[in-house]
GUTIPA-836513 format. One line per 4 residues: number of its first residue (from 1); for each residue x, y, z of N, C-alpha, C. Coordinates in pm, 1 decimal. Example, Ala and Ser with C-alpha at 12.3 -4.5 7.8 and 13.67 -1.06 7.14 Angstrom:
residues 2
1	1319.0,-569.0,780.0,1230.0,-450.0,780.0,1320.0,-330.0,780.0 ~ 1285.0,-225.0,708.0,1367.0,-106.0,714.0,1290.0,3.0,787.0
//
This chain:
residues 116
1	251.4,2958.5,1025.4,273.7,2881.8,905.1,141.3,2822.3,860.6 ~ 91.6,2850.5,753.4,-25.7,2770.0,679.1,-11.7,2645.4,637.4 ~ -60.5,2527.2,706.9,-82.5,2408.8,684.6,-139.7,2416.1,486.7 ~ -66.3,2265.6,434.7,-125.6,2281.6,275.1,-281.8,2181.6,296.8
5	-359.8,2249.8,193.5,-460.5,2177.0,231.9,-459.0,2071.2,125.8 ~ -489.1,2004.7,153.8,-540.8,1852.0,58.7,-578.6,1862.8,-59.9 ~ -499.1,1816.8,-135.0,-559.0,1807.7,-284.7,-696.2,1771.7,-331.8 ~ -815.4,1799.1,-387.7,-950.6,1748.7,-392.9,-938.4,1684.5,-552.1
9	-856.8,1694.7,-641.7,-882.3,1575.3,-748.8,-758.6,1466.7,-733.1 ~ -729.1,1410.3,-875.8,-651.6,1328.4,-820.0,-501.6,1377.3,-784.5 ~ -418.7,1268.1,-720.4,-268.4,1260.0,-677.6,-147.6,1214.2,-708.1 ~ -59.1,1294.2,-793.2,20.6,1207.5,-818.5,59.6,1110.3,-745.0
13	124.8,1008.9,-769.4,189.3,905.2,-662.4,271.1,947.9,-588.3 ~ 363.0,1024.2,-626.2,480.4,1089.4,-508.1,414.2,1153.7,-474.4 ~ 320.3,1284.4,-486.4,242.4,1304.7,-352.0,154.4,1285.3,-244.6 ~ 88.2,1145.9,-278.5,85.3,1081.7,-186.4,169.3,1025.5,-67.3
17	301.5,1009.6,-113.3,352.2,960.7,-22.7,425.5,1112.1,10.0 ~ 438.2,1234.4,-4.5,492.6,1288.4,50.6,393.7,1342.6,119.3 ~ 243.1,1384.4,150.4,157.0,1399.8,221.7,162.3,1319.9,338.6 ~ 156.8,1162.5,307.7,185.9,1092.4,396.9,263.0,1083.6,481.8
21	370.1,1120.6,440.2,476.7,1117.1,532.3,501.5,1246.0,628.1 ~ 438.2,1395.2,543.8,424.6,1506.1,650.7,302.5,1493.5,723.1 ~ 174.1,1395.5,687.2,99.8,1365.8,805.8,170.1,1281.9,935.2 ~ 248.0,1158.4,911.5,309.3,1144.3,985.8,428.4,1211.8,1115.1
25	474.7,1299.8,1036.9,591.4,1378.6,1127.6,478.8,1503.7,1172.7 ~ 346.2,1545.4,1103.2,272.4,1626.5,1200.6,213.8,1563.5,1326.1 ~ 166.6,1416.0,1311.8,112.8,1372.9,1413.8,187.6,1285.2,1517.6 ~ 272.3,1318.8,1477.1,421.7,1255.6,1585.0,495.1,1097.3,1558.0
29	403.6,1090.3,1442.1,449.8,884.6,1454.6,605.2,881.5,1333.2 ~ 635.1,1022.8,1319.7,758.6,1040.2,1337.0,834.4,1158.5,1339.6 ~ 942.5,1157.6,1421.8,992.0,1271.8,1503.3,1135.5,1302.7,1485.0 ~ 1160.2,1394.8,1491.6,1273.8,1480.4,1435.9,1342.0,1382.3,1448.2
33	1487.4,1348.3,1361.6,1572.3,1248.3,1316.0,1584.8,1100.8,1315.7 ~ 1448.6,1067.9,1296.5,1407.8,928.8,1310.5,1409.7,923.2,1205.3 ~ 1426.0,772.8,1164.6,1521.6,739.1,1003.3,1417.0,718.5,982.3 ~ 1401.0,751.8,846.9,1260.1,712.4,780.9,1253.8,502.2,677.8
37	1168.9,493.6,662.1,1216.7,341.0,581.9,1241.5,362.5,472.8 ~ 1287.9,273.3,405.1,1438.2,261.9,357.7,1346.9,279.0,200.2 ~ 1384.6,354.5,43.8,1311.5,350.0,-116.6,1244.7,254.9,-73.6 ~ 1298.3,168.6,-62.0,1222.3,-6.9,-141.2,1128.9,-49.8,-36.1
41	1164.9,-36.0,127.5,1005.9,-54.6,199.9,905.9,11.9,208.8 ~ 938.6,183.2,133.7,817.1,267.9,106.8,749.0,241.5,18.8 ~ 832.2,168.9,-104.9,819.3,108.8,-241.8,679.0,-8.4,-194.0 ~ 698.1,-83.3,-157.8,620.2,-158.5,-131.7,488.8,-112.7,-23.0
45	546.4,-60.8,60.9,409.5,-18.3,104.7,343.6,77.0,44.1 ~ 367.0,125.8,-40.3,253.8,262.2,-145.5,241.2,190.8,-249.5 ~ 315.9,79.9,-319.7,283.1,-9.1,-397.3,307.3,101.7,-578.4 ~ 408.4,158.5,-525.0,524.0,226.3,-669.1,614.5,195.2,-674.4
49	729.3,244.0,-794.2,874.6,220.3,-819.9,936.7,274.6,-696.5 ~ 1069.5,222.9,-694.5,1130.1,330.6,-590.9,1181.4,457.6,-642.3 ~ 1152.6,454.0,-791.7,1227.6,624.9,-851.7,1060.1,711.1,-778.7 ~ 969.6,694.5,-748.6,835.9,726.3,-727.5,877.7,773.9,-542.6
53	943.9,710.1,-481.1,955.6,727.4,-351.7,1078.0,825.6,-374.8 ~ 1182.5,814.0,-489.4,1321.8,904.3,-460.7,1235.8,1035.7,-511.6 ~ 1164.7,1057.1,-553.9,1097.9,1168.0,-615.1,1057.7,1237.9,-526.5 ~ 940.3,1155.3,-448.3,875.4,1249.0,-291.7,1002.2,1267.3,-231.3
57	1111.9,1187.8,-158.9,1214.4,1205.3,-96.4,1253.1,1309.5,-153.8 ~ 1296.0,1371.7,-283.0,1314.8,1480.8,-379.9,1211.2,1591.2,-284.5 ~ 1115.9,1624.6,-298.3,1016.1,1715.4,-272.0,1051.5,1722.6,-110.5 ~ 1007.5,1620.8,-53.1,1025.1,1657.7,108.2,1153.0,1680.4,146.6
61	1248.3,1727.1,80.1,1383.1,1754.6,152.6,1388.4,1909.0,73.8 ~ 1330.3,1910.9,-9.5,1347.4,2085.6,-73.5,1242.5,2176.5,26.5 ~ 1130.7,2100.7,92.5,1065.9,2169.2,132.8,1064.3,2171.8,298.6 ~ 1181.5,2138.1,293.3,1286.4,2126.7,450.8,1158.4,1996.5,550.6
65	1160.2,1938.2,489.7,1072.4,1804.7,641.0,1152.5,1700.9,614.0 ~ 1320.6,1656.9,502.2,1350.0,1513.0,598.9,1497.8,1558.5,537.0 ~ 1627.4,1526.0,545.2,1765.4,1521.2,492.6,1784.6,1393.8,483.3 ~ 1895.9,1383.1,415.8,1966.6,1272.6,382.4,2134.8,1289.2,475.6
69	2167.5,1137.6,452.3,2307.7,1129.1,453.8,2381.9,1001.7,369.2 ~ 2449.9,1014.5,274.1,2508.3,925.3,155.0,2498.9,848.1,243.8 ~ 2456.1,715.4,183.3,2446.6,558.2,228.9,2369.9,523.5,353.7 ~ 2343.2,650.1,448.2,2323.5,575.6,584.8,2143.9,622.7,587.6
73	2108.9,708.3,482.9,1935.1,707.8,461.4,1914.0,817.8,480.7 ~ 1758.8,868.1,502.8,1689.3,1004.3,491.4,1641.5,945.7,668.4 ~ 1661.1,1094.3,716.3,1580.3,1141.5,842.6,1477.6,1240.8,839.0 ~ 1392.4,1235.4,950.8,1302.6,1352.4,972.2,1377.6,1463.4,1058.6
77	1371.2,1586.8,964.2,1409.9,1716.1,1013.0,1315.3,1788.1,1060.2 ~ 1209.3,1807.6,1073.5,1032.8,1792.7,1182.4,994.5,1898.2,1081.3 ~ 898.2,1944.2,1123.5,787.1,2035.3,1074.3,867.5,2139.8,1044.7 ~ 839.0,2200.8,900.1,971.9,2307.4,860.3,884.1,2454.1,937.9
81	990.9,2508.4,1018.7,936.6,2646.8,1073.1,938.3,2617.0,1217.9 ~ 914.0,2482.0,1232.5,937.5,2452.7,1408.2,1091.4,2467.7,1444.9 ~ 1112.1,2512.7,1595.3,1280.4,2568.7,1610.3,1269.3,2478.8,1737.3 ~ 1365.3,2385.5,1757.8,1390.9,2316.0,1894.1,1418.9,2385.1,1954.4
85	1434.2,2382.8,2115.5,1471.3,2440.8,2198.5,1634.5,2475.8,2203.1 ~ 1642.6,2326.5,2184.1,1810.9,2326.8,2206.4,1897.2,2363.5,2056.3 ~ 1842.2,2377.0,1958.2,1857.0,2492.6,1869.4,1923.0,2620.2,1860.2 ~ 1803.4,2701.7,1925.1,1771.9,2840.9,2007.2,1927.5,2815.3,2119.5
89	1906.8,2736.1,2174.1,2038.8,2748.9,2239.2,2151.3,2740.0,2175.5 ~ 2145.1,2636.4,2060.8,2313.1,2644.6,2023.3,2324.2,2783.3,1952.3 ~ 2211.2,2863.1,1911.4,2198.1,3015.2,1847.5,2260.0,3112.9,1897.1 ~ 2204.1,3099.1,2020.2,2256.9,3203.6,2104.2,2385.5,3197.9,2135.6
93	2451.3,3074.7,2160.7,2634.1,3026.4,2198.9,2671.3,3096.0,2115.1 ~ 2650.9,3049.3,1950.1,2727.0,3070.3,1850.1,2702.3,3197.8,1813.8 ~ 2588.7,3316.5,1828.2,2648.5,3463.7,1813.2,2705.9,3510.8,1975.9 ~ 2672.2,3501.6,2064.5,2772.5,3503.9,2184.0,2901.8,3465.0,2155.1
97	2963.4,3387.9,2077.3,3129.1,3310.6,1978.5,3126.7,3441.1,1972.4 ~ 3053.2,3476.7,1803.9,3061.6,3567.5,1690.9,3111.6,3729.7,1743.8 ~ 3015.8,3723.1,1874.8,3049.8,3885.9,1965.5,3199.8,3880.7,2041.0 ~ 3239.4,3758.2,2078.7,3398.4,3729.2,2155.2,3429.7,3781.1,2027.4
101	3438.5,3704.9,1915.9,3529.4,3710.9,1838.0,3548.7,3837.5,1785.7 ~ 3433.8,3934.5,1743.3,3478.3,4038.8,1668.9,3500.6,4099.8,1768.1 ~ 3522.6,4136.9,1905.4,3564.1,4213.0,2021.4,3727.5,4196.2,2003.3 ~ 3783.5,4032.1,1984.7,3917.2,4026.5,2018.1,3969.1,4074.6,1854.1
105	3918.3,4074.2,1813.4,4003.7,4122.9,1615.7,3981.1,4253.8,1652.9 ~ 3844.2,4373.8,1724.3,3913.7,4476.2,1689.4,4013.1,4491.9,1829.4 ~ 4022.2,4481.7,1924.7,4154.6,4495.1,2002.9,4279.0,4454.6,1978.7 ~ 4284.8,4319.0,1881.9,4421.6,4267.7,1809.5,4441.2,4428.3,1661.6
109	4363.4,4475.6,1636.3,4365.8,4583.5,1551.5,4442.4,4718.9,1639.4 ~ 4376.7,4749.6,1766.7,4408.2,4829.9,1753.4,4558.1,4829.4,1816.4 ~ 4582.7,4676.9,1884.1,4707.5,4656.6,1906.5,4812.8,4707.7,1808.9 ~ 4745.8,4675.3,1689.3,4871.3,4640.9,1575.2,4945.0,4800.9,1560.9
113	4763.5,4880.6,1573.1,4799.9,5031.2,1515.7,4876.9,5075.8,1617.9 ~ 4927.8,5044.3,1687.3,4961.8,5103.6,1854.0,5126.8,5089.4,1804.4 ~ 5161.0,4958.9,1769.1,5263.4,4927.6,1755.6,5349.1,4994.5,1630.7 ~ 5292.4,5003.4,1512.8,5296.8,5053.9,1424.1,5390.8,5157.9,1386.7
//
């Protein structure tokens, strides 16, 4: 994955803070589903509106680094392209499911034709 490189003129305000905030979750000072702070304390610490913070929040969730959940805030979803471990594991369960399952539909099939 190609890191973005740094803008060399100026920045909008929401991308500042959305730089900021994927420098942060690159350098660990925040980590996969750690709640991020809240419009109005980003608001104040970047010193914009909070429509300026819902905007980056806008950008960094299309470009897969944080989700939301109605009322309870935005988390960090980590570095987009990184795969947890335990991920990879629930991957593998769930097409290991997918292989039970289409094994028992075609034997319930060929039950049916048997009966038929």
């Amino acid at each position: 994955m190609t890191r973005p490189t740094q803008p060399t003129g100026p920045v909008q305000p929401y991308m500042r803070v959305v730089l900021d905030i994927q420098q942060r979750i690159r350098t660990g000072q925040l980590a996969a589903d750690d709640k991020l702070p809240s419009a109005r304390e980003l608001s104040a610490e970047f010193g914009v509106a909070t429509g300026t913070i819902q905007r980056a929040f806008g950008q960094l969730k299309a470009d897969g680094w944080i989700y939301s959940h109605q009322g309870l805030g935005s988390y960090v979803r980590g570095i987009p392209g990184d795969v947890a471990p335990e991920t990879v594991s629930t991957l593998t369960r769930l097409s290991d499911l997918e292989q039970r399952v289409r094994a028992l539909e075609d034997e319930l099939r060929q039950l049916r034709g048997k009966s038929a």
